[in-house]
C-alpha positions as CSV (number, residue, x, y, z in Angstrom):
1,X,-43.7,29.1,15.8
2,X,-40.1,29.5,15.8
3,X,-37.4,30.1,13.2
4,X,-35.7,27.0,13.3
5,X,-39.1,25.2,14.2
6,X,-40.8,26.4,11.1
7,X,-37.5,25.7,8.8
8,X,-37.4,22.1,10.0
9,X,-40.8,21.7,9.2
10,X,-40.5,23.1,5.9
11,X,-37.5,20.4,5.5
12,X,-39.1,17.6,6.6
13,X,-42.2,18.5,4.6
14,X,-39.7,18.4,1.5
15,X,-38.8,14.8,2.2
16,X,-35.8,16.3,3.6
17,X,-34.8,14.0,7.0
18,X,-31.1,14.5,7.3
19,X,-29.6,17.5,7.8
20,X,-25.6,17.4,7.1
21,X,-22.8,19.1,9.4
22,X,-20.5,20.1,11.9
23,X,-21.2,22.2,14.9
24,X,-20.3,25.1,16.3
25,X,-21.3,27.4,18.8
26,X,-23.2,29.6,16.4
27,X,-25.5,26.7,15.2
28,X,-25.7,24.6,18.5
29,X,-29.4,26.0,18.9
30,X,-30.4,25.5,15.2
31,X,-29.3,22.1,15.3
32,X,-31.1,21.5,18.8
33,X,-34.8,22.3,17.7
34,X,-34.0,20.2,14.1
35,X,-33.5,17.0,16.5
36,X,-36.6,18.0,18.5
37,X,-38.2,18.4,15.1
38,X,-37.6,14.8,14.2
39,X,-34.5,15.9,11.8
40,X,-31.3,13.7,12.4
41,X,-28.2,15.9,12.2
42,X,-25.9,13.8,10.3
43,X,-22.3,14.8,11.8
44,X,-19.6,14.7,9.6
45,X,-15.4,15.0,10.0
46,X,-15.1,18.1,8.1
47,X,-17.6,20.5,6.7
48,X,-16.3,20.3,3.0
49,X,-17.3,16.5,3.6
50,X,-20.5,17.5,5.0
51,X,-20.9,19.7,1.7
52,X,-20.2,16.9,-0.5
53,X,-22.2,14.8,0.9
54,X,-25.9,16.8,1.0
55,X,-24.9,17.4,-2.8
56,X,-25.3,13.6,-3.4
57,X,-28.1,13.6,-1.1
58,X,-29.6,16.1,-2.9
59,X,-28.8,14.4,-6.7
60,X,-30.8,11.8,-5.3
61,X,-33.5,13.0,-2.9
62,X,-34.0,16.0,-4.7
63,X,-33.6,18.8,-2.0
64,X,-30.6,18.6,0.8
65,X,-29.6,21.0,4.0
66,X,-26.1,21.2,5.7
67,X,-25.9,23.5,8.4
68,X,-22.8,24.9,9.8
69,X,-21.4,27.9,12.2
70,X,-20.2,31.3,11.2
71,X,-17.4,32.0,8.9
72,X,-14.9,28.7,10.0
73,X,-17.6,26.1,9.2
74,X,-19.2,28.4,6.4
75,X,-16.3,29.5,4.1
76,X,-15.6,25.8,4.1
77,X,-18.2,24.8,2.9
78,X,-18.2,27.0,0.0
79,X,-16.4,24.4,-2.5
80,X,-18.9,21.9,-2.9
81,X,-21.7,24.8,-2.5
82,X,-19.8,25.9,-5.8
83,X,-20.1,22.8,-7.2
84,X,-23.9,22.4,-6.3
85,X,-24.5,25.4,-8.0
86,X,-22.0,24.6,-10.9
87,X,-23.8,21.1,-11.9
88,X,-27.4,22.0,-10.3
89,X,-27.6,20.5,-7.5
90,X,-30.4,22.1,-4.5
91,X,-28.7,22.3,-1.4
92,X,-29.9,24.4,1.3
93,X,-27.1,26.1,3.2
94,X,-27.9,27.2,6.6
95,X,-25.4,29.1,8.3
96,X,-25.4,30.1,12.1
97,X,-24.2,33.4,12.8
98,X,-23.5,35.8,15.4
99,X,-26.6,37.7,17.0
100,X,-28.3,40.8,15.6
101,X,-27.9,42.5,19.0
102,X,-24.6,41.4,19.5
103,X,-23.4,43.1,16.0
104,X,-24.3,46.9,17.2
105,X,-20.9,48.7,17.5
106,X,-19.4,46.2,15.3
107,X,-17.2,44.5,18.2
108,X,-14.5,41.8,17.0
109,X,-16.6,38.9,18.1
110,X,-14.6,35.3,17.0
111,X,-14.8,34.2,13.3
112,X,-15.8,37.3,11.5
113,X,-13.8,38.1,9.3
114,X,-13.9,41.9,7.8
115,X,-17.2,43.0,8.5
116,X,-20.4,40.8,9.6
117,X,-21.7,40.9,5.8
118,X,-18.6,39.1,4.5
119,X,-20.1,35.4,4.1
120,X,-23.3,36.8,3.7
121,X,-21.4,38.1,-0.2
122,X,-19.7,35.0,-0.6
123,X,-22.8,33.1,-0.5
124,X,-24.5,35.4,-2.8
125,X,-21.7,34.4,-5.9
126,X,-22.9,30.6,-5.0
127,X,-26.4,30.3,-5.0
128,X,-30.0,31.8,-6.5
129,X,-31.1,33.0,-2.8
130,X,-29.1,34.3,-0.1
131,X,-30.1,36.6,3.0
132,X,-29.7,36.9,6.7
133,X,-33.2,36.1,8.5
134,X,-33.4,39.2,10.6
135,X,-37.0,40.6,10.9
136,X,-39.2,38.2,12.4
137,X,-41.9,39.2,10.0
138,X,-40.0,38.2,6.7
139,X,-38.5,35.1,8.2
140,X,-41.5,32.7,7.1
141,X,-41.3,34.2,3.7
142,X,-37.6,34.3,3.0
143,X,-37.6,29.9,4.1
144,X,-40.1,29.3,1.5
145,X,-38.8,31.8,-1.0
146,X,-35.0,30.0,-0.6
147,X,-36.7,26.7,-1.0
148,X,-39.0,27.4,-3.6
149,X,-35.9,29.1,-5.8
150,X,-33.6,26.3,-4.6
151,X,-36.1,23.5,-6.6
152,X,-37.0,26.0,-9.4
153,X,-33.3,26.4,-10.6
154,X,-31.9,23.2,-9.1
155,X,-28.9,25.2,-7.4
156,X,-28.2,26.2,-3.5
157,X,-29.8,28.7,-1.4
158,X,-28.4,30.0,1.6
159,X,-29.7,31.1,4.8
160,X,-27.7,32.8,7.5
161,X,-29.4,32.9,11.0
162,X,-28.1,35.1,13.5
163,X,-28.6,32.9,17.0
164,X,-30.9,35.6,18.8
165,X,-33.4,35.4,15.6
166,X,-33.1,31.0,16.0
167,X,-35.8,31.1,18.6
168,X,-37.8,34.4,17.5
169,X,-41.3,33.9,16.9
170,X,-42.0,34.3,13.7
171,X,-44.9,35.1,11.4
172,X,-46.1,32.2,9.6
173,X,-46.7,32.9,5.9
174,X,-49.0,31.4,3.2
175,X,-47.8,29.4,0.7
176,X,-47.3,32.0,-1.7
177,X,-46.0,32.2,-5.5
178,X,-42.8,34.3,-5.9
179,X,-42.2,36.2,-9.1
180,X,-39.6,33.2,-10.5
181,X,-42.1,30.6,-10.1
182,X,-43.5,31.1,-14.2
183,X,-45.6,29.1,-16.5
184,X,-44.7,28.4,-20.3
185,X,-46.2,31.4,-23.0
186,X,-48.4,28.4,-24.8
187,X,-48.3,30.3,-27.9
188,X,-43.7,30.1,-27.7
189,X,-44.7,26.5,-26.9
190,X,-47.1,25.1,-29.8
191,X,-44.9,27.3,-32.2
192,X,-41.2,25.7,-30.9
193,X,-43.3,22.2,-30.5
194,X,-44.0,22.5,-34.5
195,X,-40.7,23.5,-35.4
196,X,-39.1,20.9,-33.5
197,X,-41.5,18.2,-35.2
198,X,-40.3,19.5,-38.9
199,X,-36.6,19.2,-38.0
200,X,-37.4,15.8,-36.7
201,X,-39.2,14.6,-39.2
202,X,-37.0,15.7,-42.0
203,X,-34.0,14.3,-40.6
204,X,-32.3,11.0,-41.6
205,X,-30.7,10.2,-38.5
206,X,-32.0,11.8,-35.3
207,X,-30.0,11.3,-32.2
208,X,-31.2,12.5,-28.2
209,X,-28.4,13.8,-26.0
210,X,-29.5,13.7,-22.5
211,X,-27.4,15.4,-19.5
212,X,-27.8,16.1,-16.2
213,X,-30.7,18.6,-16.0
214,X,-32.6,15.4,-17.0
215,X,-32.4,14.0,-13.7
216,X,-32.5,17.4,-11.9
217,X,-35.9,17.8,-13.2
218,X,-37.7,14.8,-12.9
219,X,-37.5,13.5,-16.6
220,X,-36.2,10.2,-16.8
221,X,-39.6,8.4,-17.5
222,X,-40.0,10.9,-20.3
223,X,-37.0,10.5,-21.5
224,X,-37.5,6.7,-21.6
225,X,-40.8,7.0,-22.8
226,X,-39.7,9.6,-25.7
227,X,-37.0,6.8,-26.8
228,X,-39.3,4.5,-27.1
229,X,-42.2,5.9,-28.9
230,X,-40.0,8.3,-31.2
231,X,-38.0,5.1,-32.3
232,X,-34.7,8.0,-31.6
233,X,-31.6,6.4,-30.1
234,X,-30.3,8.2,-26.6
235,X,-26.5,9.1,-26.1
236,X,-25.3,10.6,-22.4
237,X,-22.7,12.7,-21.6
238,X,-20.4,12.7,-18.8
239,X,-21.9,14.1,-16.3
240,X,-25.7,12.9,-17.4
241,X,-24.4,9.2,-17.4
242,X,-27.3,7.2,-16.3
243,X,-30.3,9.6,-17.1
244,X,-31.9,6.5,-19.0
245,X,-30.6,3.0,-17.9
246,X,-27.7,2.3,-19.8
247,X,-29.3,-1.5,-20.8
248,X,-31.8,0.0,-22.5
249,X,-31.7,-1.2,-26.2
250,X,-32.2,2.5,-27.7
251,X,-29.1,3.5,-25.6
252,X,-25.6,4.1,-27.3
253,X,-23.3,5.4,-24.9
254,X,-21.6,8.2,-23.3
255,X,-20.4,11.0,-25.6
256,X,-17.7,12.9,-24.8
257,X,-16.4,13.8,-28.1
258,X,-13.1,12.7,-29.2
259,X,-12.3,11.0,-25.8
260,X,-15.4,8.6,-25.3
261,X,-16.1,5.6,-27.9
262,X,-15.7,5.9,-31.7
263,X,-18.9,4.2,-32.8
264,X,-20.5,6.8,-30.2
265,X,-18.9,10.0,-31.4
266,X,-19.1,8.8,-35.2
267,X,-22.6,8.3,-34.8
268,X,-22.8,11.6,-33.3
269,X,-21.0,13.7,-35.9
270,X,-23.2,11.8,-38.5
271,X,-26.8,13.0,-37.1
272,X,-28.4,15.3,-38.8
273,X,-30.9,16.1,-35.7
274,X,-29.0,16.8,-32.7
275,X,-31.5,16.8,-29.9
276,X,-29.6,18.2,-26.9
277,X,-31.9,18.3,-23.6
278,X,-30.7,19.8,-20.5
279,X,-26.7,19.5,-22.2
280,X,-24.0,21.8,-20.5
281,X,-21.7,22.9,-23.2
282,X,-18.7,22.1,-21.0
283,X,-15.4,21.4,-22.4
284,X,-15.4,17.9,-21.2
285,X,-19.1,17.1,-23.0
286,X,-18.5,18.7,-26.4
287,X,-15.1,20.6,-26.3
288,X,-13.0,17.4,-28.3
289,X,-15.5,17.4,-30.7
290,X,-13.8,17.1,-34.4
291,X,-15.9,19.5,-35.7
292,X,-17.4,23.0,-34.4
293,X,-21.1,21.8,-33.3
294,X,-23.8,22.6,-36.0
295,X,-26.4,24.5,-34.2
296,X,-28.0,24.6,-37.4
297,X,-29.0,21.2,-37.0
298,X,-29.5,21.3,-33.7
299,X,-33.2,21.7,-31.2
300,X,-31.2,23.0,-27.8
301,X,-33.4,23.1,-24.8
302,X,-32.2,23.8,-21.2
303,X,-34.0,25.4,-18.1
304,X,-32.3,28.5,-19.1
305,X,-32.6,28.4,-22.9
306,X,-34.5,27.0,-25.8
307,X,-33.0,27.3,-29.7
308,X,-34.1,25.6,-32.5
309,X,-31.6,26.0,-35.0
310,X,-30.9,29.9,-34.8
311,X,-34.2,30.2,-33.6
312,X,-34.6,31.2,-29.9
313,X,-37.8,31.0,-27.8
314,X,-38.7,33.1,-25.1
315,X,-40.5,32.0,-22.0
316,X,-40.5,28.5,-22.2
317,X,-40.4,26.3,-19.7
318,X,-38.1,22.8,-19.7
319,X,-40.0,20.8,-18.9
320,X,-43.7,21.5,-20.6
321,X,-41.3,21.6,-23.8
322,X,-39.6,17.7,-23.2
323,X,-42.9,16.4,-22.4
324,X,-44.7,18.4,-25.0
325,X,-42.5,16.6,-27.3
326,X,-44.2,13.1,-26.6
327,X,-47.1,14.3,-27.7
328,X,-46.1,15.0,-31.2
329,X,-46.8,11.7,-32.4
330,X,-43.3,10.8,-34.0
331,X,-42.1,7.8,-35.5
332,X,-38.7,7.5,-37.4
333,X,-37.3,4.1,-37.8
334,X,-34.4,3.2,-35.5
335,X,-30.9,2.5,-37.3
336,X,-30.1,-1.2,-37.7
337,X,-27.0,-0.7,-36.8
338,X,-26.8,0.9,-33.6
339,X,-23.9,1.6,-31.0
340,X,-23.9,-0.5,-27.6
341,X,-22.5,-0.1,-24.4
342,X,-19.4,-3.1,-25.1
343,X,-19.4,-5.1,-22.0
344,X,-16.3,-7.2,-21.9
345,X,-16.7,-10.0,-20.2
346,X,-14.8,-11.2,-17.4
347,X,-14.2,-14.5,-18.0
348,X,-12.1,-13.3,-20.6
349,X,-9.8,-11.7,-18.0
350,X,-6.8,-13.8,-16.6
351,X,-7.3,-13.8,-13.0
352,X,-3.8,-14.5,-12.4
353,X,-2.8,-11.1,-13.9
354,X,-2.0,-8.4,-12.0
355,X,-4.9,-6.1,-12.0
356,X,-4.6,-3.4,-14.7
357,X,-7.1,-0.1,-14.8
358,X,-9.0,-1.8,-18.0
359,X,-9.2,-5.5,-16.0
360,X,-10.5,-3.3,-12.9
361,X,-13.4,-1.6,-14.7
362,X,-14.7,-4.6,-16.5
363,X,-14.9,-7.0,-12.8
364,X,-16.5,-4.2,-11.3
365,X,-18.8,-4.3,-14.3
366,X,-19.8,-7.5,-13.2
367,X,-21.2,-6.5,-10.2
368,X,-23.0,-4.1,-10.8
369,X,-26.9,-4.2,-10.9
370,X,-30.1,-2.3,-10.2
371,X,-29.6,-2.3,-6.3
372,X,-25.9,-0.9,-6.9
373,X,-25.0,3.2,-7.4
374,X,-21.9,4.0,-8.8
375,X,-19.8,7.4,-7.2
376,X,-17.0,8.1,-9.1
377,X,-14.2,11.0,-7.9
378,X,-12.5,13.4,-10.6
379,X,-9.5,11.5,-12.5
380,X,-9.0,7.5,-13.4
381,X,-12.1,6.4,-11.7
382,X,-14.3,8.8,-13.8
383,X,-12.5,8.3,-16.6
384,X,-12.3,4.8,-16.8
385,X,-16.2,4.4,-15.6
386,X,-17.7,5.6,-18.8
387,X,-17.6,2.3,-19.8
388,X,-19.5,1.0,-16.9
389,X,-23.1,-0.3,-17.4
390,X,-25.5,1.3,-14.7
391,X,-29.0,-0.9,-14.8
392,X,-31.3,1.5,-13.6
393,X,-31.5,5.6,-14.2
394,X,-29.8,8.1,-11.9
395,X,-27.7,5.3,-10.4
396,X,-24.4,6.9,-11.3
397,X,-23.4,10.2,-9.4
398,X,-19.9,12.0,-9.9
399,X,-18.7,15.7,-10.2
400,X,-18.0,15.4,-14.1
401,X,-18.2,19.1,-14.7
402,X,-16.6,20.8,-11.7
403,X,-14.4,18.4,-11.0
404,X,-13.4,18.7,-7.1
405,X,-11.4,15.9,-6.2
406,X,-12.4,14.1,-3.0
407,X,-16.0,14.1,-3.8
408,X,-16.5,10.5,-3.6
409,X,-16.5,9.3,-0.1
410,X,-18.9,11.9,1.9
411,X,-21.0,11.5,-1.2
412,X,-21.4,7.9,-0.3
413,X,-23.2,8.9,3.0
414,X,-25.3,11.0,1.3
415,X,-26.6,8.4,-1.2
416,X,-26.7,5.8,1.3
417,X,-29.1,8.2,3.6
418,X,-31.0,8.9,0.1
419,X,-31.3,5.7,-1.0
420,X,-30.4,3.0,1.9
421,X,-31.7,0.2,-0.5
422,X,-29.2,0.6,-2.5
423,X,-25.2,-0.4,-2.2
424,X,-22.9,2.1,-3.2
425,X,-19.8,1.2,-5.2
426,X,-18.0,4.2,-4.5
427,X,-14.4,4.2,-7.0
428,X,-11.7,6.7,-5.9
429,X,-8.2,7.2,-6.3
430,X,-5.5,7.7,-3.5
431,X,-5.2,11.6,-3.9
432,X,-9.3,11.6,-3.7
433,X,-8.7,9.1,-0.7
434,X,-5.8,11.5,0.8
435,X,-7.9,14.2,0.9
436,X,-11.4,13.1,2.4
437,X,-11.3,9.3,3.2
438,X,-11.1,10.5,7.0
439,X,-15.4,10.8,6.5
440,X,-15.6,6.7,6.8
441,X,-15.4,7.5,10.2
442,X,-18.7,9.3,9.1
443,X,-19.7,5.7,7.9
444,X,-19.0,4.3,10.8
445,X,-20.8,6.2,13.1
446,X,-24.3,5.9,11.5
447,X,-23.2,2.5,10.6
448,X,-23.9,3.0,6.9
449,X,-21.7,0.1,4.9
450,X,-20.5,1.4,1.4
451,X,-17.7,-0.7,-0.6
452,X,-15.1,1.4,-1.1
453,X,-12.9,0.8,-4.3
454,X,-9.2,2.3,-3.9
455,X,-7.1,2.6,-6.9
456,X,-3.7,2.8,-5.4
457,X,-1.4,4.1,-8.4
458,X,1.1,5.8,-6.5
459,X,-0.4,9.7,-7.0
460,X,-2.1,11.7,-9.1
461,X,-2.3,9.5,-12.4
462,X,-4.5,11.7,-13.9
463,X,-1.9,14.7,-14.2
464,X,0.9,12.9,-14.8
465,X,-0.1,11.6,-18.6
466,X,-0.5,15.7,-18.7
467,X,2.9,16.7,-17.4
468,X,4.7,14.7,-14.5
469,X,6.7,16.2,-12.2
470,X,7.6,15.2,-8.3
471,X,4.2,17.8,-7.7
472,X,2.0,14.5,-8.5
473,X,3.7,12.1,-5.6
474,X,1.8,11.0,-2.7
475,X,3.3,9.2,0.8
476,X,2.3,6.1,0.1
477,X,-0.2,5.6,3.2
478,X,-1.1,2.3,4.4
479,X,-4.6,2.6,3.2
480,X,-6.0,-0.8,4.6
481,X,-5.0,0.0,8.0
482,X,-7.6,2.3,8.6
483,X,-10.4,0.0,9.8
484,X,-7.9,-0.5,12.9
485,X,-8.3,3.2,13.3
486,X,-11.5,3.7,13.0
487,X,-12.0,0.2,15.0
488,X,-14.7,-1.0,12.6
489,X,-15.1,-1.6,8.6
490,X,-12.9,-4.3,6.7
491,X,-10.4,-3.9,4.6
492,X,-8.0,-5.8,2.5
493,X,-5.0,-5.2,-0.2
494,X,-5.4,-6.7,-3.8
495,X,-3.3,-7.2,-6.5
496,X,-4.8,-9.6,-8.9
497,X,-7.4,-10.4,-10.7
498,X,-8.4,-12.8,-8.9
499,X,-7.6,-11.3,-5.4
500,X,-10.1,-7.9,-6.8
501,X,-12.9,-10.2,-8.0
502,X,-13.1,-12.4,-4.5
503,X,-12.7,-9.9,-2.2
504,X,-15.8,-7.8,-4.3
505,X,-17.8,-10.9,-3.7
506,X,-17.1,-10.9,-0.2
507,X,-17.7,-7.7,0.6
508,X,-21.3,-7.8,-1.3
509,X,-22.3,-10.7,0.9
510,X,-20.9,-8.8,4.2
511,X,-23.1,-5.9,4.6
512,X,-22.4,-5.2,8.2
513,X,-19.9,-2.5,8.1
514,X,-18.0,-0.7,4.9
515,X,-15.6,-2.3,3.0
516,X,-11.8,-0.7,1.8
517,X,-10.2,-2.6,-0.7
518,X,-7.1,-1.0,-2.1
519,X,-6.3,-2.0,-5.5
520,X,-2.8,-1.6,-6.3
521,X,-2.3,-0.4,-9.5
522,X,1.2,0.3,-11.8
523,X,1.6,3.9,-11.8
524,X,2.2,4.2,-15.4
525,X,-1.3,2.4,-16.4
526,X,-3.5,4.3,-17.9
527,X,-7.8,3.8,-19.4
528,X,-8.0,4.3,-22.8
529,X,-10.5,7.4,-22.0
530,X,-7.4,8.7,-20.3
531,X,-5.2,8.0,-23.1
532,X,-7.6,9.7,-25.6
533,X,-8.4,13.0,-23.6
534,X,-4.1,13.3,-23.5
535,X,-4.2,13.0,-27.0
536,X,-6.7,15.6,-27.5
537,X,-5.7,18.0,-25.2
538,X,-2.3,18.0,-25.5
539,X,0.2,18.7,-28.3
């Protein structure tokens, strides 16, 4: 078998069936033997969008590849690798690369850039595996190591294959166990199990914060099922939003310290039990707290760490120690008076009104269900989505930690390849829009059909309640014009209300191409998560 032979087969045998990109002559014969593998190579504008979107792909499939050509297409792609890695996300990157045979003598061939190593280090600062496939007797072994590091850790790996080694026979290894791949020491286990039960059990009001490593592990029906049986109400942060289905009646809301709801971050500051699985103590989950976090009263448990109040334990797996927790038999009695999600509702909104940011999130609201996923980009559309409802768990995907604006859009065709059942409402601003929107052509092309919601506030909104300055202007583009460049999708400008809620409900019952609709909003409107963050933030 071949390199790229056994690589595709390793793929596909991870449920991977798309492979993300843009090609170059470098990669042409990688990308060749994946479509004669029975990979489709999913061909993108750019390779930053091609990035992008195997990250979503990944969020939702669980293991993603994007393959790209030496140097041009790799150091492009190196944004959203770092944001893969950043918010644990397993991407494979697979890089073609100049020929071992053609490197003796080191000759200036095209795209190298100081020596033939150079990408080779870059990729080593973003991701848990990185090598160049050069020995045709380590090849097999260095695939399954990449992939078997890229699912223990949840972050990219990175292959780099130089194009005389693509079609090398290789030898083809057992499946073997690497070194990383460990087991939980029982005896850390039971004792941090028992621990945890005492601080539970002693506590008047327990609360669960769930983030994102949630998801990235598997443990949503855990989490659910620990809800339920413990009696112990669930926040989210941020970036976790939708780790339990945000209808669930244990559910209070997204925390986000001083910026997300007051009932939410009140009830928060009250618990005495702070139950933080897979949290990232990022500066947009916890840094507005009012007060310094307790971890006194806290049981902290990641994939990288476990702590129960000053206690650490060593060599304790994440997720025997979440699911050892159901089996602790506890029962505390939920609070009578717990936080909701508020949904407003939108017969309350005047549809004659000119659409406003907080009018906007509450009809979208209304639309949304289990066969809808949510993609937020960085600024007003994340913001102002924490008060969204998503129905169903892990059907809300946005970059909350990293924050690289002009996420949204490519990660729409990767969650539409991941999950074609469901209909992605994907909510970006014009400077998200401005930067990849271009990738609907992307849509087009394999005819995928995502409703794109534009908030048109004349620039970047989100700096401006920071400090304004003529640096946060955008040329006001003729946004809905773009289905006549592409020469498919439909589009259409709104400005009310009632404009926003028709052209939603048209655009859910038209499923045969994507949808634009630019939603023009007054510059100086602002959410009230906005509003609060400012407040916070700034003096």
């Amino acid at each position: 078998m071949t390199t790229t032979q056994y690589l595709a087969r390793q793929l596909l045998a991870h449920k991977v069936q798309h492979v993300f990109g843009v090609p170059g002559d470098y990669s042409l014969k990688i990308l060749d033997t994946f479509i004669k593998e029975g990979l489709q190579i999913i061909n993108t504008c750019d390779e930053q969008g091609a990035g992008f979107a195997a990250d979503a792909y990944a969020r939702l499939n669980g293991l993603s590849a994007v393959c790209i050509t030496y140097c041009v297409g790799g150091l492009k792609v190196t944004n959203p690798i770092a944001e893969a890695y950043a918010e644990k996300s397993p991407v494979l990157v697979i890089s073609g690369a100049p020929g071992i045979s053609e490197r003796k003598k080191d000759p200036l061939l095209h795209h190298k850039v100081k020596d033939f190593n150079t990408q080779l280090k870059v990729f080593e600062a973003l991701t848990v595996f990185a090598a160049i496939l050069e020995n045709p007797r380590d090849i097999g072994e260095q695939i399954l190591r990449a992939i078997q590091l890229a699912l223990q850790y949840k972050r990219p790996a990175y292959l780099e294959i130089p194009r005389d080694m693509a079609s090398a026979e290789i030898a083809i290894p057992d499946e073997i166990s690497f070194s990383g791949d460990t087991h939980s020491d029982l005896k850390a286990l039971e004792e941090a199990l028992t621990e945890a039960k005492q601080m539970i059990e002693a506590a008047a009001q327990p609360l669960i914060l769930a983030d994102v490593e949630i998801q990235r592990f598997g443990l949503q029906k855990e989490l659910e099922q620990l809800t339920n049986t413990t009696g112990i109400p669930v926040s989210a942060t941020l970036l976790g939003k939708s780790v339990i289905a945000e209808t669930h009646p244990h559910y209070i809301g997204v925390y986000e310290g001083a910026t997300g709801s007051e009932e939410v971050c009140a009830f928060f500051e009250k618990s005495d039990c702070l139950i933080l699985l897979g949290v990232f103590m990022t500066d947009i989950t916890l840094g507005s707290t009012r007060s310094v976090l307790d971890m006194g009263k806290c049981i902290y448990a990641t994939s990288e760490k476990l702590m129960i109040r000053h206690h650490t334990f060593e060599d304790v797996r994440f997720e025997d120690f979440v699911r050892g927790l159901l089996s602790l038999n506890i029962r505390k009695t939920l609070p009578q008076h717990l936080p909701h999600p508020s949904i407003s509702s939108i017969d309350q909104i005047d549809e004659n009104q000119r659409v406003s940011v907080n009018s906007f999130f509450t009809i979208v609201n209304a639309f949304l269900s289990s066969q809808t996923v949510v993609i937020a980009d960085v600024g007003e559309s994340l913001f102002g989505s924490i008060d969204l409802v998503i129905h169903e768990s892990t059907e809300f995907i946005s970059p909350a930690y990293y924050a690289s604006v002009g996420f949204s859009i490519p990660a729409a065709i990767g969650a539409a390849l991941a999950k074609p059942h469901l209909i992605p409402f994907v909510i970006c601003g014009d400077g998200a829009f401005q930067m990849t929107g271009i990738e609907l052509s992307t849509t087009c092309r394999y005819k995928l059909h995502p409703i794109i919601l534009l908030l048109n506030n004349s620039g970047y909104s989100t700096e401006r309640i920071f400090l304004d300055g003529p640096f946060n202007d955008l040329v006001n583009w003729n946004y809905s014009k773009i289905t006549e460049l592409l020469g498919c999708g439909r589009s259409c400008v709104v400005k009310t209300n009632r404009e926003l809620k028709k052209a939603i409900e048209r655009a859910i019952v038209n499923r045969d191409s994507f949808w634009l609709i630019e939603v023009v909003i007054d510059a100086a409107d602002r959410s009230m998560a906005l509003r609060r963050m400012a407040q916070r933030i700034m003096p």
